[in-house]
TIDO-547042 format. One line per field, with one value per residue (C-alpha): residue in three letters; x, y, z. Coordinates in Angstrom, 1 decimal. Each point is the difference from the previous one (the first is absolute). Layout:
// TIDO-547042
resn	[ALA,...] $
u	[X,...] $
v	[Y,...] $
w	[Z,...] $
This chain:
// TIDO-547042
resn	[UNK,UNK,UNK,UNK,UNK,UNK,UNK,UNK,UNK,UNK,UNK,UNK,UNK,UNK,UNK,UNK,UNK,UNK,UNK,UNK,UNK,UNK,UNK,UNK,UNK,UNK,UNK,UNK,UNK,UNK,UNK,UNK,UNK,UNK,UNK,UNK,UNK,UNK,UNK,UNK,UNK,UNK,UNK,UNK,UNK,UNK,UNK,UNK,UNK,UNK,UNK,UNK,UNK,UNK,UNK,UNK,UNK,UNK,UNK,UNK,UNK,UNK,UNK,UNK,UNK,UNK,UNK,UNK,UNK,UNK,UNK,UNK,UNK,UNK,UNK,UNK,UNK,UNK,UNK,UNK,UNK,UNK,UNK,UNK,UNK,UNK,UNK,UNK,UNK,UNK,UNK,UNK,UNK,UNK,UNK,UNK,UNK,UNK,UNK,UNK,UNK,UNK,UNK,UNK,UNK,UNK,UNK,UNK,UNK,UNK,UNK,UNK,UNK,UNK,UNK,UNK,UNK,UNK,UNK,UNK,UNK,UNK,UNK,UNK,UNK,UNK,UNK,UNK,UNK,UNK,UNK,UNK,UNK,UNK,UNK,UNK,UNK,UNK,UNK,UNK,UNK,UNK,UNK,UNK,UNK,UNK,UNK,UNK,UNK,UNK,UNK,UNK,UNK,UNK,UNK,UNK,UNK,UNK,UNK,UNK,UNK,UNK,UNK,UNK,UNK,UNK,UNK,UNK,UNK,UNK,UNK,UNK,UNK,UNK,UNK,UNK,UNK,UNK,UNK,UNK,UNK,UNK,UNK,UNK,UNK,UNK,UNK,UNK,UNK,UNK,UNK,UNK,UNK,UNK,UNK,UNK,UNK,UNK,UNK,UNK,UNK,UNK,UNK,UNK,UNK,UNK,UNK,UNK,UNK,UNK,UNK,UNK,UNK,UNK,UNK,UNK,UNK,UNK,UNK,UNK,UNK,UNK,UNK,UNK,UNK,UNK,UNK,UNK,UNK,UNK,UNK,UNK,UNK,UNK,UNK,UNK,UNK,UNK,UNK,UNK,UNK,UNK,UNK,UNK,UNK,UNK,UNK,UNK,UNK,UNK,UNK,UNK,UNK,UNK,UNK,UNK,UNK,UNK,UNK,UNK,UNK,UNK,UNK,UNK,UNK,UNK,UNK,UNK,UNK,UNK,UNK,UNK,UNK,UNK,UNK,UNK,UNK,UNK,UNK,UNK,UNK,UNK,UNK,UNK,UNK,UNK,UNK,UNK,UNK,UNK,UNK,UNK,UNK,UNK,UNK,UNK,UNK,UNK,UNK,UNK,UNK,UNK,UNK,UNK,UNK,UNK,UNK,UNK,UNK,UNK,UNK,UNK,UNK,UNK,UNK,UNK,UNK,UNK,UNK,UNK,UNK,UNK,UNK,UNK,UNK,UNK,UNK,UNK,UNK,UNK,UNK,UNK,UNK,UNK,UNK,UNK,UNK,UNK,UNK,UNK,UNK,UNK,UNK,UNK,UNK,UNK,UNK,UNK,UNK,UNK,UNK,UNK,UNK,UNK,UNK,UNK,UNK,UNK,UNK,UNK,UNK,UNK,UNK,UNK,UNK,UNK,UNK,UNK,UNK,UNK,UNK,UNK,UNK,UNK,UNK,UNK,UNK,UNK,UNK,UNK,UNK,UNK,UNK,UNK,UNK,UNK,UNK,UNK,UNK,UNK,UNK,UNK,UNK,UNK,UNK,UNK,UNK,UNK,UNK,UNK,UNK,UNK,UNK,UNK,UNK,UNK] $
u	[41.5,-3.2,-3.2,-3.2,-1.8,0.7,-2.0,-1.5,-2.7,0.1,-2.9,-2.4,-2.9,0.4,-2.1,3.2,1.3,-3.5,0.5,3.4,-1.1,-3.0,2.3,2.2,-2.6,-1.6,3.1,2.3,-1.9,-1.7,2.8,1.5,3.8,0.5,0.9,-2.1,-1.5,-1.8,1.3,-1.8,-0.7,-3.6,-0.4,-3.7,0.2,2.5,-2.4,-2.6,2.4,0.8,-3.4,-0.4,2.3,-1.4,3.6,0.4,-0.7,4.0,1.4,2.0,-1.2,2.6,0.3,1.6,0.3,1.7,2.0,0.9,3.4,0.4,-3.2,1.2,3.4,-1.5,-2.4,3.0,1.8,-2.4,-0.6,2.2,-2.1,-2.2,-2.3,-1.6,-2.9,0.1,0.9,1.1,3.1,1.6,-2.6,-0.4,2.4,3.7,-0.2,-0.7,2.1,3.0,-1.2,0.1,3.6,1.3,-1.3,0.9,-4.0,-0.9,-2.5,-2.5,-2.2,-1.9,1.6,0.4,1.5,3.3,1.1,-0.3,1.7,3.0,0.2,-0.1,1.7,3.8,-0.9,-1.6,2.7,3.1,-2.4,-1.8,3.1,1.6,-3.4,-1.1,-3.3,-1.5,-1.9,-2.3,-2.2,-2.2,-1.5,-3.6,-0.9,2.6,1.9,0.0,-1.6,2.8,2.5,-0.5,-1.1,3.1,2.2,-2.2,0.3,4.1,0.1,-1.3,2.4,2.5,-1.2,-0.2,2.3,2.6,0.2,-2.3,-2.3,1.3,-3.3,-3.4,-3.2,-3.1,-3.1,-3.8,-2.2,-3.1,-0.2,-3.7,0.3,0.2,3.1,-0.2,-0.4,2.9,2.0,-1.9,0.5,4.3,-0.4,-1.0,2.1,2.7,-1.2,0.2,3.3,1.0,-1.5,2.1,3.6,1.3,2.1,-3.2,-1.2,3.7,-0.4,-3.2,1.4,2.8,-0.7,3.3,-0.9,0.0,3.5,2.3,3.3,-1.2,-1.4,-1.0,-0.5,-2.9,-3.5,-3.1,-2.0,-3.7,-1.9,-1.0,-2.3,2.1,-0.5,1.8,0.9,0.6,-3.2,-1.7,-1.9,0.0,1.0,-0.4,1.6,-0.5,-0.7,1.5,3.5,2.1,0.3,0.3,2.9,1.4,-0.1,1.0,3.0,0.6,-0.7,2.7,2.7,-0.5,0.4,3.5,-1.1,-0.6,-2.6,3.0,1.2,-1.8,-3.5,-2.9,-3.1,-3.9,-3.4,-3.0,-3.8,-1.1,-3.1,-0.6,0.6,-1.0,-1.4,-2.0,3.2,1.9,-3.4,0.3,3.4,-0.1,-2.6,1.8,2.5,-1.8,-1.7,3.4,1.0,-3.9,0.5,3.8,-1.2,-3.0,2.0,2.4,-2.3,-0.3,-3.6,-1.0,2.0,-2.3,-2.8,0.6,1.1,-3.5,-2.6,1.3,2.6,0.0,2.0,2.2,-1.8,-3.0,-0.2,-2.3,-2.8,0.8,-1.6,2.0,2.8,-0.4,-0.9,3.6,2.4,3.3,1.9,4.3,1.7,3.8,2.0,3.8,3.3,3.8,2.2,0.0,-3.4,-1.3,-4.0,-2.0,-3.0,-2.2,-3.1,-1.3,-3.4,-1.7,-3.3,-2.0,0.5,3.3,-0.1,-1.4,-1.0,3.3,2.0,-1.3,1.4,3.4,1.1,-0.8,1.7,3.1,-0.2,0.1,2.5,2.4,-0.6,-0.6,1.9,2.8,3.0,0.9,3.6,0.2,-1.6,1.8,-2.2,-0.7,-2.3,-1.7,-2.0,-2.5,1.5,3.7,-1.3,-2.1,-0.1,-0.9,-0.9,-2.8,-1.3,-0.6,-1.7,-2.0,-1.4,-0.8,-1.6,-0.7,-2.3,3.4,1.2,3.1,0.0,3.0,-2.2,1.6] $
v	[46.7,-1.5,1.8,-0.3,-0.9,-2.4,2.6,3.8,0.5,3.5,1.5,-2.5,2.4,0.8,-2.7,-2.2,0.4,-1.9,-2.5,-0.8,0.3,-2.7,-2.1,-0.4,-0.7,-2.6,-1.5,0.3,1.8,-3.1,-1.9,3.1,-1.5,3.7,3.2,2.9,3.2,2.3,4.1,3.0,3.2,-0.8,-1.6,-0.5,-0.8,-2.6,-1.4,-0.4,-1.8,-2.5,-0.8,-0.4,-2.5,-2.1,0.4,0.1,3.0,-0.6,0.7,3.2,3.3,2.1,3.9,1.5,2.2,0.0,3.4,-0.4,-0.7,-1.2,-1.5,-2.6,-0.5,-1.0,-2.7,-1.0,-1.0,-2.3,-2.0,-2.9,1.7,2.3,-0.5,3.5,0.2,4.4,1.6,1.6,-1.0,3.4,2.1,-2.5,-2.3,1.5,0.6,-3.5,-2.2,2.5,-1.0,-3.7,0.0,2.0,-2.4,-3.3,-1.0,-1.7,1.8,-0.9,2.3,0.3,2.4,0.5,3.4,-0.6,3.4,0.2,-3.6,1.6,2.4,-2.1,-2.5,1.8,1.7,-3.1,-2.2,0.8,0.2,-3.5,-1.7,1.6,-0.5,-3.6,1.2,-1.6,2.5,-1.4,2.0,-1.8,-2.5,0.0,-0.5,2.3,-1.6,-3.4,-2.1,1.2,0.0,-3.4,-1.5,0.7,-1.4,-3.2,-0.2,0.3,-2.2,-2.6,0.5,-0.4,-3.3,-1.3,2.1,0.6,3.4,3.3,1.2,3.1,1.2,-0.3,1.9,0.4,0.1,0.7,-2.8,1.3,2.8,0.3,2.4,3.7,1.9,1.5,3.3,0.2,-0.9,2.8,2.5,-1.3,0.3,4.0,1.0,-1.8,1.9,2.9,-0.2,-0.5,3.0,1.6,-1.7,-1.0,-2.5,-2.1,-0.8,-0.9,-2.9,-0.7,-1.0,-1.8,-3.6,0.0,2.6,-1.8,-1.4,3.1,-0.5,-2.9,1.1,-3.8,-0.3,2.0,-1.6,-0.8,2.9,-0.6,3.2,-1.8,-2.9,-3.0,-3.9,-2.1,-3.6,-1.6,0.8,-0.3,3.3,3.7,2.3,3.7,2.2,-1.3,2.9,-1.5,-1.1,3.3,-0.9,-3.9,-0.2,2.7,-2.6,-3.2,1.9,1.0,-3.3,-2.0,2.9,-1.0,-3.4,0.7,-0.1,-3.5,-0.1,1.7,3.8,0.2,-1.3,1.1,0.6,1.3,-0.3,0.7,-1.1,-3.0,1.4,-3.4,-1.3,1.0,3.2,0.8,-0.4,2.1,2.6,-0.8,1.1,3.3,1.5,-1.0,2.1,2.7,0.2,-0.2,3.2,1.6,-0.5,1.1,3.5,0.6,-0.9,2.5,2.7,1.6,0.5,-3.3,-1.7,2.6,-1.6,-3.0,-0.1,1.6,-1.5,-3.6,-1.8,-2.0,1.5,-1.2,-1.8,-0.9,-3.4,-2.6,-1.7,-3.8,-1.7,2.4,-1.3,-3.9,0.4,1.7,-2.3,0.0,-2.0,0.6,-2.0,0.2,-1.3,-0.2,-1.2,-0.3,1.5,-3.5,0.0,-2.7,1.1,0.1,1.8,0.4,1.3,1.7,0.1,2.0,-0.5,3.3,3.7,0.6,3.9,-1.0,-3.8,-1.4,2.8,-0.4,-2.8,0.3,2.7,-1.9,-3.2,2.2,1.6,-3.5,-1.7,2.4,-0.6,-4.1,-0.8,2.1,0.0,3.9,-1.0,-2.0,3.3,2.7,3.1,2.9,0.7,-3.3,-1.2,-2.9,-2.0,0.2,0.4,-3.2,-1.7,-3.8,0.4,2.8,-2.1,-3.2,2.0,1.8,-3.5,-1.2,2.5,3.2,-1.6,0.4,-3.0,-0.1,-2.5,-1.4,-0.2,-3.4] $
w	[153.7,0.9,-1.9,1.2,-3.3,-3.0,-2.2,0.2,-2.6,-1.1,-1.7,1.4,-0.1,-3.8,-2.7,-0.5,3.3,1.8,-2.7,1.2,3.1,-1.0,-1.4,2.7,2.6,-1.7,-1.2,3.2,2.7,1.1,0.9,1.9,-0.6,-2.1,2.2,-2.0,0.5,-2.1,-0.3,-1.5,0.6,1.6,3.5,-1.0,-3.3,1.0,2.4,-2.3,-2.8,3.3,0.5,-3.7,-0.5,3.0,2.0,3.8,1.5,1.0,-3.1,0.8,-2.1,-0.7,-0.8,-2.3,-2.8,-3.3,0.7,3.7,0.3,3.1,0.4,-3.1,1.7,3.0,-2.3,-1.5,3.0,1.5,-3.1,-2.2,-3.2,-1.3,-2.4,-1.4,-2.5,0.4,-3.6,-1.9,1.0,-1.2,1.7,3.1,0.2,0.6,3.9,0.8,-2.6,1.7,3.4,-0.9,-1.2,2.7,2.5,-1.8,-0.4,-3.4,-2.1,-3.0,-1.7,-3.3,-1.5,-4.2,0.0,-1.8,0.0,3.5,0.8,-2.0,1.7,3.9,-1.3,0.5,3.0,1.9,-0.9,2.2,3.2,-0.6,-0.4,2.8,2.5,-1.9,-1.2,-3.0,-2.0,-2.7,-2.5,-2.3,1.9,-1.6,-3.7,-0.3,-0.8,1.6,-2.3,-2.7,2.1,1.4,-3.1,-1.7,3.1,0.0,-3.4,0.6,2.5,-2.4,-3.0,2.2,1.4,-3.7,-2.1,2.6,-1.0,0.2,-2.8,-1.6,-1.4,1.9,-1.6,2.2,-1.4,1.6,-0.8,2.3,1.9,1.8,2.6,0.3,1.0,3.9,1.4,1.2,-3.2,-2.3,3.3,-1.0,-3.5,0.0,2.9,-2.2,-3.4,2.1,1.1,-3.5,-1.2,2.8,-0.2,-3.7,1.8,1.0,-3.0,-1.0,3.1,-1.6,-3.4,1.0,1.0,2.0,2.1,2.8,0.1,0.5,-1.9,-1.9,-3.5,-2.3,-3.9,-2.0,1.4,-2.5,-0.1,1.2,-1.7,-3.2,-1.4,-0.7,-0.7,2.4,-1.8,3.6,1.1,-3.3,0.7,-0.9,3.1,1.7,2.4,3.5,2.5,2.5,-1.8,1.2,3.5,-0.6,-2.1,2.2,2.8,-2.1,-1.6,4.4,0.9,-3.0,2.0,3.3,-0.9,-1.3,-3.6,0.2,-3.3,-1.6,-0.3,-3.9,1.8,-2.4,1.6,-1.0,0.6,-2.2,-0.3,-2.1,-2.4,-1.8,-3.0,-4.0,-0.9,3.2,2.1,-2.3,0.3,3.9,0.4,-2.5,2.2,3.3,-1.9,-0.7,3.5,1.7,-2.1,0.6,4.2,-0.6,-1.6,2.5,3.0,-0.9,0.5,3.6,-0.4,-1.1,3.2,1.9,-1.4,0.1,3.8,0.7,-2.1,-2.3,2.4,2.9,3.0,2.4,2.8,-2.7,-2.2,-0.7,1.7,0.7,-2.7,-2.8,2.3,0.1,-3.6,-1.2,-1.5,-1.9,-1.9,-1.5,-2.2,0.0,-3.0,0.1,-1.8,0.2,-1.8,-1.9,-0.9,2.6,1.0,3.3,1.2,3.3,0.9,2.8,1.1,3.1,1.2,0.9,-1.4,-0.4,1.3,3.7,0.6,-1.6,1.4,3.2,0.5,-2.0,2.2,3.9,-1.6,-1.0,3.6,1.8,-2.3,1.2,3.4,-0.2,-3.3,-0.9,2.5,0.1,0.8,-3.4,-2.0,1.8,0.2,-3.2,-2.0,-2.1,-2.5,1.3,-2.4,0.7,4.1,0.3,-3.7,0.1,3.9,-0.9,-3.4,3.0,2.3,-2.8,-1.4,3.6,1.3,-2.8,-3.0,-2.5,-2.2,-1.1,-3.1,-2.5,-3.5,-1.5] $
């Protein structure tokens, strides 16, 4: 069936939807080969995002709202895929990602929200494959950057070892940028629905989660201060490691288990070296467990939501932006011992300039690199979706490097 768009923009009033929107105009729009529009709830403030951007007063505006059914099923239909920036996901998100599979329209979205990917997961699966839709979560910095690096990284051992590493450890070297709005707005609808359902913080624990009927071998545990020889630095709990490895772990199952059904996975932030990084990486432990205890408490979410934390639809000015950076190392090995590492870097923050442009490159490699006949529709992880197709169009075109460290 012929759609009338390449690509639907969903959210494109909210802070990370115009910079999508930004992105792609100044990237694509010019040329005009790429059939887009932009959707929201707001004919106006669609307009205004429009003239923003500097696009052609052509460029169709679309409305729509997260909860209307049919209004999404109709947006759906007349597009190859949808690209929606509109989270939570749990709160948000459900109405359209079901829309998408039932009418065989690939999806990518930000979402971190393991619990609820669990849960989606089973119940989007039979419909995608049957309609051809390819639904992919996790398509900003989480958890592309991990997930990729870890493919690119396998890609290479098998180029030189002829075989897969069976260990990988990712570590944080820099990390100048400030989480989004939208992302903290995840994390306490997501402590909430813990505090409601027992079962959810069970999918939280569990780093295979995201592979139903597929449970690996015991994973490090990332709570404590530890000294990593490899990277000849003391290391802390990463924030951000619970959803990753979720989708690494997904991504190694899609892929048939080709980095081996005892794969060993984790990710953790590099504090240095010597007594300062050991310092460094004790109080990223004890401010993990700090956050951990005062996020647990329903009145401290409350205040936090209405006084200390940036909202969905807010962010940083331009400068904070072009200013972010970040920087992964990967280190792997065989089960023979053999060694290899990668590193990843990204220009810009990695909470809105990076992911910006992570998620509209995941949106048009499905439509211009990815055969959907070769992929077959369900739900994806980037890396197992796109993988080495994704990591070329990042380096042409997103600010990301990814880098074999010899």
């Amino acid at each position: 069936m012929e759609r009338s768009f390449d690509l639907i923009v969903f959210g494109a009033t909210g802070f990370t939807g115009h910079l999508v929107a930004e992105y792609l105009q100044a990237t694509y729009g010019a040329a005009g080969g790429l059939r887009w529009a932009l959707a929201g709830r707001d004919a106006a403030k669609l307009a205004r995002v429009r003239d923003a951007i500097g696009a052609r007063a052509t460029l169709p505006l679309l409305t729509a709202d997260a909860s209307d059914a049919d209004a999404l099923a109709a947006l759906a239909a007349r597009t190859r895929v949808i690209l929606t920036t509109v989270g939570p996901y749990q709160l948000h998100g459900e109405t359209l990602v079901l829309a998408c599979a039932r009418a065989g329209t690939d999806y990518v979205d930000l979402c971190g929200e393991p619990a609820w990917m669990a849960k989606m997961i089973p119940r989007l699966q039979p419909m995608a494959a049957q309609s051809g839709a390819r639904i992919v979560f996790s398509c900003g910095f989480d958890s592309i950057p991990f997930d990729l690096g870890v493919v690119f990284l396998q890609d290479e051992a098998l180029r030189r070892f002829g075989r897969p590493l069976s260990r990988v450890r990712g570590r944080v070297r820099v990390l100048k940028g400030g989480p989004s709005g939208g992302t903290i707005a995840s994390l306490l609808a997501t402590i909430e629905q813990m505090r409601r359902d027992p079962s959810a913080a069970r999918t939280m624990a569990d780093p295979f989660a995201l592979t139903p009927g597929f449970s690996g071998p015991a994973q490090p545990e990332g709570e404590s201060a530890s000294y990593d020889e490899g990277a000849q630095s003391w290391t802390g709990p990463f924030v951000m490691a619970p959803i990753n490895t979720k989708n690494v772990h997904r991504t190694n199952a899609l892929l048939g288990h080709s980095w081996g059904r005892d794969f060993v996975y984790d990710e953790r932030m590099l504090t240095g070296d010597g007594a300062k990084g050991e310092a460094r990486a004790r109080r990223l432990v004890r401010q993990a467990r700090v956050q951990n205890l005062l996020l647990a408490m329903a009145p401290t979410r409350a205040l936090l939501r209405r006084f200390a934390l940036p909202k969905p639809g807010e962010g940083p000015d331009a400068q904070a932006r072009e200013n972010g950076r970040y920087e992964l190392v990967f280190i792997g090995e065989t089960t023979e011992g053999a060694l290899l590492r990668a590193k990843v870097i990204g220009d810009r923050d990695p909470g809105y300039g990076s992911t910006s442009k992570m998620i509209s490159e995941s949106a048009l490699c499905l439509v211009q690199d990815v055969d959907g006949a070769m992929t077959g529709g369900g739900v994806w992880t980037p890396g197992a979706a796109m993988g080495m197709a994704l990591v070329r169009r990042l380096q042409a075109s997103a600010g990301l490097q990814f880098t074999i460290e010899d």
